[in-house]
N, C-alpha and C positions, 0 to 999 in steps of 0.2 A: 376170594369172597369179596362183596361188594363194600364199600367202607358206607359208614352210619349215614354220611352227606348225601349220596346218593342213591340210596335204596327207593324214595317218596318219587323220584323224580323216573325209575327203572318201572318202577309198580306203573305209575300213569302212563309212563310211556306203549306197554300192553295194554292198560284200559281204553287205550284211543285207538291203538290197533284193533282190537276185537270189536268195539261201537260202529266201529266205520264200517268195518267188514258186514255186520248186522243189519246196519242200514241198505246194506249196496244188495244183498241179496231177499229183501225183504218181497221183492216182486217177482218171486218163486222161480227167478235164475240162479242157479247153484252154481253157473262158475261168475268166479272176479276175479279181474281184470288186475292191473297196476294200475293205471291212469283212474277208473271209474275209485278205487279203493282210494286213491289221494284225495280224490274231487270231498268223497265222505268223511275224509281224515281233518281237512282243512275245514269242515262244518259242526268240528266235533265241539262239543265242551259239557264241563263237568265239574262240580265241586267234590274238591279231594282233601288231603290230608295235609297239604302245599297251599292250598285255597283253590279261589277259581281257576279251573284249568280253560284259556284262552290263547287259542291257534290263530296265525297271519293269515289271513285269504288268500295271499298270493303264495307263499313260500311255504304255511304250512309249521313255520315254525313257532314256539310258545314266544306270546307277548310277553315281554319283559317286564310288565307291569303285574303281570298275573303271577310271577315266580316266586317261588321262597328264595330269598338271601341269606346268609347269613354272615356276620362278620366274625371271623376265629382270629383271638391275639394268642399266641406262643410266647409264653412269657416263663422267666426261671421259677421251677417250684420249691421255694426257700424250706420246706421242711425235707423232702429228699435229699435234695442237693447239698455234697459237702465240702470241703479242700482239695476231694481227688476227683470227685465227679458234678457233674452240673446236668440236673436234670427239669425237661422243661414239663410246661402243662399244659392246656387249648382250653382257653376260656372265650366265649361266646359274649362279643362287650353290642353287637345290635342285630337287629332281625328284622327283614324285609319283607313285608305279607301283606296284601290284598291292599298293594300300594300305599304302603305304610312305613315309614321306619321306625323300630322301637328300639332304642338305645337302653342296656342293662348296665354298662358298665364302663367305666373310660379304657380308650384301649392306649396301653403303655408302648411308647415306640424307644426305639434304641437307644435313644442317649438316657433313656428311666424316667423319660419325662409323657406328660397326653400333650402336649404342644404338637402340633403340625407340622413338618419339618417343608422346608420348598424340592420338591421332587421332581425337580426341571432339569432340562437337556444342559450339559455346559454352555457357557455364555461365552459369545464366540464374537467377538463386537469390533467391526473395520472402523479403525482410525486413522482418518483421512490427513494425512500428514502433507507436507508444504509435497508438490512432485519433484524428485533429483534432477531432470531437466532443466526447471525453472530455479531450482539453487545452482546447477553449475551456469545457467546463463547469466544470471544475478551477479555472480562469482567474477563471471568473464568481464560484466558492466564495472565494477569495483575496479579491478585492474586497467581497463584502460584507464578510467579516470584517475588513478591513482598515478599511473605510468607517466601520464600528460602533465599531472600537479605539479610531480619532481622535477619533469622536465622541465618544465618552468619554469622552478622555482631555482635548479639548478644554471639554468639559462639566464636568469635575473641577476644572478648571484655573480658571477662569471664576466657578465658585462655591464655590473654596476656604474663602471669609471664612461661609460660611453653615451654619446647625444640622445641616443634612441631611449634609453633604458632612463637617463637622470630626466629626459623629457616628459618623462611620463611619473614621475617621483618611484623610485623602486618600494617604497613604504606599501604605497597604493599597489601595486604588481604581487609584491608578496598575500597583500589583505586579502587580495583575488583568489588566489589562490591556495590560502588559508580557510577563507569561505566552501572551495572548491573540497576541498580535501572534508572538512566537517559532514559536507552532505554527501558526499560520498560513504562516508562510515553508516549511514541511516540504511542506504541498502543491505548489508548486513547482519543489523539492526533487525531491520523488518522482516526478517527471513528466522526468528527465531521461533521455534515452538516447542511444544512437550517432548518431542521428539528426540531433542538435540539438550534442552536444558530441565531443570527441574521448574516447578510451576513458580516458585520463588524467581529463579533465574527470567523465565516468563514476563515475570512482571515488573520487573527491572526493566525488560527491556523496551517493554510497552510505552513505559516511561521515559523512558532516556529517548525513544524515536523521535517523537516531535521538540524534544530540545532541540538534539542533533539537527534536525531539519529547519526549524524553526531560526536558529542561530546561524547556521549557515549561511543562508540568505538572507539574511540579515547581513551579517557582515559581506556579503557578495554585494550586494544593493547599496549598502553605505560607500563601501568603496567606489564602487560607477557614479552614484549621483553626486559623492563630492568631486570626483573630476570634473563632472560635467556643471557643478555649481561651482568650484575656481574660475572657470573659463564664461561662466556668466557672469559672475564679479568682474572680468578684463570687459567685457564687451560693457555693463554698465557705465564704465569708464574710460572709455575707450576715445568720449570724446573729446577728451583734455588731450591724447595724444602723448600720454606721459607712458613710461614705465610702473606698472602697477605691481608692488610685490604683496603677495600674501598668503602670511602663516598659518602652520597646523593649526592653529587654535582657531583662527575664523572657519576653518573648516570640519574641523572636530566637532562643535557644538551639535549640530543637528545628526553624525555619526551616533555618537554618544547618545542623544535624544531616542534615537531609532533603537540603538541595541539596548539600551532600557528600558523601554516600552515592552519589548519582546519578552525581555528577563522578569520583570514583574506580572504580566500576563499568566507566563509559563508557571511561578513559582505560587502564585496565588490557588491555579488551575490545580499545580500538583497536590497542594498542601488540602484544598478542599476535595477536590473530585479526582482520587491517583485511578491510572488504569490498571488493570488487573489482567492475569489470563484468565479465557471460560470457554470450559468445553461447550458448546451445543448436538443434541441429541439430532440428527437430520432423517430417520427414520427409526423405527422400532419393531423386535418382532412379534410373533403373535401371542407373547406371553407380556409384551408394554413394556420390554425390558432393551434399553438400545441398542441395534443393532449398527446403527451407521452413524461415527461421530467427525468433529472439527473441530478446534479451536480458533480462537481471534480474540484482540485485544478489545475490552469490554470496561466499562466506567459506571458508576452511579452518580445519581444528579442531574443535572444540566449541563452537558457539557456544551450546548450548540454556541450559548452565548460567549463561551471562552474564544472557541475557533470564530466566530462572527471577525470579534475583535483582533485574532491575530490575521487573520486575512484582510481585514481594513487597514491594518499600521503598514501591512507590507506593501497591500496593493495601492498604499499612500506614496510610500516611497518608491514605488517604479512608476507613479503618474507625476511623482518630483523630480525622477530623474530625465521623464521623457518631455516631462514641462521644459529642464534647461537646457535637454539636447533641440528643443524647440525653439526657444528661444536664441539659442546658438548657431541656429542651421546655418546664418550666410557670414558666420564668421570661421575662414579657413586657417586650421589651426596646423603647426606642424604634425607631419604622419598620418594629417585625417582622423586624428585619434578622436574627438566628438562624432564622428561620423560613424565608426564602430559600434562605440559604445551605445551609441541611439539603435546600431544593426542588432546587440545582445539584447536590448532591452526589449525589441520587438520580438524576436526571437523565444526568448523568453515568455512573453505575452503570450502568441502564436502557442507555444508549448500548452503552457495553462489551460487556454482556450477550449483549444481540439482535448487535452490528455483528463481536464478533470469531470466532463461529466459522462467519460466513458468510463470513468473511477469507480462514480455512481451507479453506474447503468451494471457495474463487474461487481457490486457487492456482495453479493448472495453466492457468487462463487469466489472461495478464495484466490484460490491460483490465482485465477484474471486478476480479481483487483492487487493483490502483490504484485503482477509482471508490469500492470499499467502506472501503478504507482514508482516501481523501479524506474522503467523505460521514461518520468515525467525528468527525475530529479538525472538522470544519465544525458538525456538529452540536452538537460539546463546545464550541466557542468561542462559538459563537449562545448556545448554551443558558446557558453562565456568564454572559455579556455583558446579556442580557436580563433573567433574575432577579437579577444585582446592582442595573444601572442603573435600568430601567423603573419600579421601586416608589420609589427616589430621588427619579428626576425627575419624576413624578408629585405626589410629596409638596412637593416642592419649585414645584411649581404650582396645588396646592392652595390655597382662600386659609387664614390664621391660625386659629390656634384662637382664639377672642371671649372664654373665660374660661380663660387661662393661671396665673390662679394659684387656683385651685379647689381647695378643700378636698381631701384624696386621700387613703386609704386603704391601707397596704401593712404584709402581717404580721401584721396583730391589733394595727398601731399604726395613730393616727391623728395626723397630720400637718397643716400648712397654711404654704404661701410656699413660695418657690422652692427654698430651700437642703436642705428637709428631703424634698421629693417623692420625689427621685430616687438611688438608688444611681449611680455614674459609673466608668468606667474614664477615665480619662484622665491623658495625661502631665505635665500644668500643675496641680498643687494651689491654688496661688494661683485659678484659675477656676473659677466657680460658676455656679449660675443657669443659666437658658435663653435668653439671649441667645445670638447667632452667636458669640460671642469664645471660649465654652466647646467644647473637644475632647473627646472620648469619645462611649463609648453610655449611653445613661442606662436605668437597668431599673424600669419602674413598679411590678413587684410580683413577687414568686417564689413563686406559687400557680398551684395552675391553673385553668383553670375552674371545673370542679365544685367544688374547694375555695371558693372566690368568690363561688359562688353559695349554696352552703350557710351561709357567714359571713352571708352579706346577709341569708337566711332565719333566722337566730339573732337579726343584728340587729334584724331586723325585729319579729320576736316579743320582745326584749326592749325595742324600742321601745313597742310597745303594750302591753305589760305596765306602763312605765312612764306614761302618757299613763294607764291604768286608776288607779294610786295617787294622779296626781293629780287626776283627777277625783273619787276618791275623799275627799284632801284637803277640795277645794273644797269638797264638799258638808259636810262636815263645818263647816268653818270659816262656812258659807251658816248652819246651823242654830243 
């Protein structure tokens, strides 16, 4: 038997059959057709017991708007139902009629409550984590620089007692490479995400990146530009012709200066404006709920004015360092070491240059801007690591020079032995000469080339000038 819901809807469905039928043969043909019987079916309508009965023109089937609905909640019927049995009841809580809804009753859903519950598909949401490519190549950057630091730093260590190494002050070698080693850590650093740490951990590390970075170069830059401003202190001086020695402390001030500048930037930045992690939504599906997410480290406030100011103090101190390797240019130092350090800082530059406003241009995809920011600070520590050390240890496997104490030439003086060759920076006055015991740079001449070679061309001709009067002599004194 047909149940209660469906009987209004059985009944009308015969009354549109037999209407249609009525019509179609009204024009005294007694047979019908199927096609001619649909045509009068789909024209049919009628008010019923369901309301207006309203058929689609095309398909024929009942408008949705013209149907009885009705809403049935199943709910426990508390006077049947006891400890052993649980029986339910069908209470009718709204009714759908001649495009109407009339609500009787709240209808009670499973948890005992009329609240709504969300009856949505499981949330299924891609989170766009760093790519393991670009961690193991990250990975791979860390290691060589790391590899290169110790080496270094072990190579320093190793040939402390020797000309090449005390030339260069090992203090300053180690800084380098101290610098070298901090920014390297930042690549690691910047590779963290929810992934790998909790959103706490996150945000540590958001934080801790730009120390890392920030202090690195820092100390990488202080170290280059006090070399390169010792050796501008010798050439200021240069024209007294003296031995000029000078201590950490004339060179520490503006070190000092630089890496405080840094540290109160940093600390002022942290303490008002810390960065945080935060997901961002980068799609969503067609319920507004995310479907496609990523993290990045994220700040409130202003942070542009913080960065303005640490990119000014730095890019101070590599326009100080390439000021004194400027000023130095025609002053040839032992090992060429000003002449490197001018190659790092360009280098460096160049780096900057080209790497940060493809940084810019990679923001909106992570990956990019992670691999471009990696590959900035990778290249900067190779590139320092290599023009300092390389031309050292090179030198330092070179064999001897065979005539160390050879007449030498500097200034328009002429010179000979070891005490008088060389102009020195260094902290031990007591030490002289070119043995390994002696610290400092020693500067053979504060000309430049073409100056050098024009002298020699003077000398030259007022050598042969001379060599003329004595032959001139001779012939005389021959007669």
């Amino acid at each position: 038997p047909l149940k209660s819901g469906y009987i209004s809807f059985a009944y009308e469905a015969a009354i549109v059959a037999g209407l249609a039928a009525c019509r179609a043969v009204q024009d005294g043909n007694l047979t019908l057709d199927g096609p001619t019987h649909f045509e009068h079916i789909k024209e049919t309508s009628f008010a019923s017991m369901s309301g207006t009965v309203e058929l689609d023109g095309v398909t024929g089937s009942r408008d949705a708007l013209s149907t009885l609905f009705k809403v049935v909640n199943h709910i426990e019927d508390d006077v049947v139902s006891d400890s052993t049995m649980v029986q339910f009841k069908t209470v009718v809580t709204g009714v759908f009629q001649n495009s109407t809804w009339e609500n009787s009753e709240k209808y009670i859903f499973n948890d005992g409550t009329s609240a709504i519950p969300e009856d949505l598909p499981v949330l299924n949401t891609q989170q766009n984590y760093f790519n393991q490519g670009l961690r193991i190549g990250s990975w791979a950057m860390v290691a060589v620089v790391l590899l290169l630091s110790i080496s270094c730093i072990v190579w320093t260590h190793n040939y402390r007692h020797k000309r090449v190494v005390r030339a260069s002050q090992p203090i300053f070698l180690f800084m380098i490479c101290a610098g070298v080693v901090i920014c390297a850590t930042a690549i690691p650093v910047n590779m963290i995400d929810d992934s790998v740490a909790s959103t706490r951990g996150c945000d540590i590390a958001c934080n801790a990146f730009p120390w890392l970075l920030s202090l690195g170069f820092s100390i990488i830059f202080a170290a280059l530009y006090t070399k390169t401003y010792r050796i501008s202190l010798i050439l200021n001086s240069s024209v007294r012709f003296r031995r000029l020695t000078v201590t950490y402390r004339d060179v520490l001030k503006p070190m000092i200066v630089h890496l405080g500048a840094n540290v109160i930037v940093l600390l002022i930045k942290t303490i008002l404006y810390p960065l945080h992690w935060e997901i961002y939504v980068e799609t969503v599906d067609m319920f507004g709920r995310p479907a496609e997410t990523f993290g990045r480290c994220s700040g409130d406030g202003e942070r542009l004015p913080f960065v303005i100011v640490l990119l000014a103090i730095n890019f101070f101190a590599m326009a100080f360092a390439m000021l004194q390797a400027w000023k130095t240019r025609a002053m040839s130092t032992e090992y060429s070491e000003s002449r490197y350090i001018a190659i790092v800082m360009i280098s460096i530059f160049l780096v900057a240059f080209v790497g940060c406003p493809v940084l810019v241009l990679a923001y909106d995809n992570p990956d990019a801007s992670i691999f471009v920011g990696n590959a900035i600070v990778f290249l900067t520590c190779c590139s320092t690591l290599l023009w300092i050390f390389v031309p050292k240890i090179k030198h330092q496997l070179d064999p001897p020079d065979p005539h160390p104490n050879a007449s030498t030439m500097f200034g328009g003086v002429h010179g000979s032995g070891m005490d008088s060759r060389f102009f020195e920076i260094r902290g031990d006055a007591n030490n002289v000469g070119q043995n390994d015991s002696v610290y400092g740079t020693r500067v053979t001449h504060i000309h430049t080339l073409e100056e050098l070679e024009e002298e020699n061309r003077e000398l030259e001709q007022e050598n042969r000038g001379l060599r003329f009067l004595l032959s001139q002599q001779q012939q005389q004194q021959q007669q």
